[in-house]
N, C-alpha and C positions, 0 to 999 in steps of 0.2 A: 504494500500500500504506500503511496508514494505521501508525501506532506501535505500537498494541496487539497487532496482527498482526505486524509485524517485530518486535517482542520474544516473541511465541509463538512465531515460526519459530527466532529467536535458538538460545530455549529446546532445540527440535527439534533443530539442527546441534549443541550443546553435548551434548546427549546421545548423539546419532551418534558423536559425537568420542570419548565415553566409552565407546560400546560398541565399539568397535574398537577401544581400547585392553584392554576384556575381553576381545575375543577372539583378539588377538593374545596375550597375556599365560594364553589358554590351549591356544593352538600350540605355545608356547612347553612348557607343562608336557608337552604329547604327543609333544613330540622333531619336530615337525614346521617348527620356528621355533630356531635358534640364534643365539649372535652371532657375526657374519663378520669386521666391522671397528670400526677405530676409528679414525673422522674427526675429525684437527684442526683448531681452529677457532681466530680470535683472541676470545682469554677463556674458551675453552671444548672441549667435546666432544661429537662425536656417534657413538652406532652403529647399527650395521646390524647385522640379524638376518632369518637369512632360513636357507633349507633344502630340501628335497626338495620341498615344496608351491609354491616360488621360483623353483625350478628350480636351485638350488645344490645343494652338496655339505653335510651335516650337519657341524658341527665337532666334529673330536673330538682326542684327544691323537696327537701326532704317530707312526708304527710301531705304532699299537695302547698306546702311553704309559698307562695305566689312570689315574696319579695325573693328568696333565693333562687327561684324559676327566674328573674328579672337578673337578676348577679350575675347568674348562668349566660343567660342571652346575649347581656352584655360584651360578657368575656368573650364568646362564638366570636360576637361582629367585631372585638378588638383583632380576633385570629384570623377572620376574614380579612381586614383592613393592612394584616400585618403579611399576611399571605399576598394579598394582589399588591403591595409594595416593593415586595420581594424582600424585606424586615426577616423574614423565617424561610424554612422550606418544607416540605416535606421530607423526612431522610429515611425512612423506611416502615417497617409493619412490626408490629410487640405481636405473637399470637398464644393467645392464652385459653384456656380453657370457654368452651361456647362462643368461644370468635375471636378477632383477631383487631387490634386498631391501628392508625398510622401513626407515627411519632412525627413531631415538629419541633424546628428548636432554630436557631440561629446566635449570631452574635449579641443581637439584641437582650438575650438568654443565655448569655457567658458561652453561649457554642460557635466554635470556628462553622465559618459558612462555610458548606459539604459544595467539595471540589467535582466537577462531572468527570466520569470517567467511561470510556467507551464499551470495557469488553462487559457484555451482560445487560446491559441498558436499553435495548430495544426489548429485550424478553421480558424483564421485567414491568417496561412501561403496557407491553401489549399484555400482560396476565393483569394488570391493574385493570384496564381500557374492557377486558372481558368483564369480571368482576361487574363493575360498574356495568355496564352495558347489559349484562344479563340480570340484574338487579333493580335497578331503577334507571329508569327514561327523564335523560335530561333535554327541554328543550334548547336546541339550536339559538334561537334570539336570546337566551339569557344566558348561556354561554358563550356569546357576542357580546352582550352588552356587559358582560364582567370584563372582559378580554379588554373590550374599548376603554372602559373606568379604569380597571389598571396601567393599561400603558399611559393613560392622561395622568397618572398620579406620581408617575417613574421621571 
């Protein structure tokens, strides 16, 4: 493979990388993506966000809690807001017991931002792209109109 070609595939996986953090980041807004946990780390933090599409439970306030259902929500649209800035990323999947969630983290989060790398990276974007796809139906216009809102925001 010559250089000009690994820097266009480069290119390809660094996009991948982005669009699964749009489409995470519009799971997120459809209740179908929450956050679960919070992994600590030394220097840092990471979470997990996951949901009915995960095979988790949706987070919400404890006995029906309404203010910490609001807490909740909040925090989503801070992770959406931090996601289509590219603030975080997606860096991989925790899978535990009845399902599995994706981890997020960034500098923002004391974690070094996650470097793309080529070998494996299409396989895994495409088992993500199934996943989703065989799960829930996202429309096209609001996978646009996140796409358009983040790049205005960069």
């Amino acid at each position: 493979m010559n250089h000009i070609q690994a820097e266009r595939d480069l290119l390809i996986v660094k996009s991948m990388q982005r669009e699964l953090d749009i489409i995470t980041a519009a799971l997120i807004l459809t209740g179908q993506l929450t956050m679960n946990q919070i992994l600590i780390e030394p220097g840092g933090f990471t979470l997990t966000i996951g949901g009915p599409l995960t095979g988790r439970e949706r987070s919400e306030g404890k006995n029906g809690n309404k203010a910490l259902s609001f807490v909740i929500d909040v925090l989503d649209i801070i992770l959406v807001i931090l996601l289509l800035t590219d603030k975080i990323n997606v860096l991989g999947i925790f899978i535990s017991h009845g399902g599995f969630s994706l981890t997020v983290s960034g500098p923002i989060f004391g974690v070094p931002k996650s470097e793309v790398t080529l070998p494996g990276t299409k396989k895994i974007f495409n088992e993500f792209h199934e996943i989703v796809s065989n799960h829930y139906k996202i429309e096209p216009e609001l996978i646009n109109k996140i796409r358009k809102e983040g790049q205005s925001w960069l």
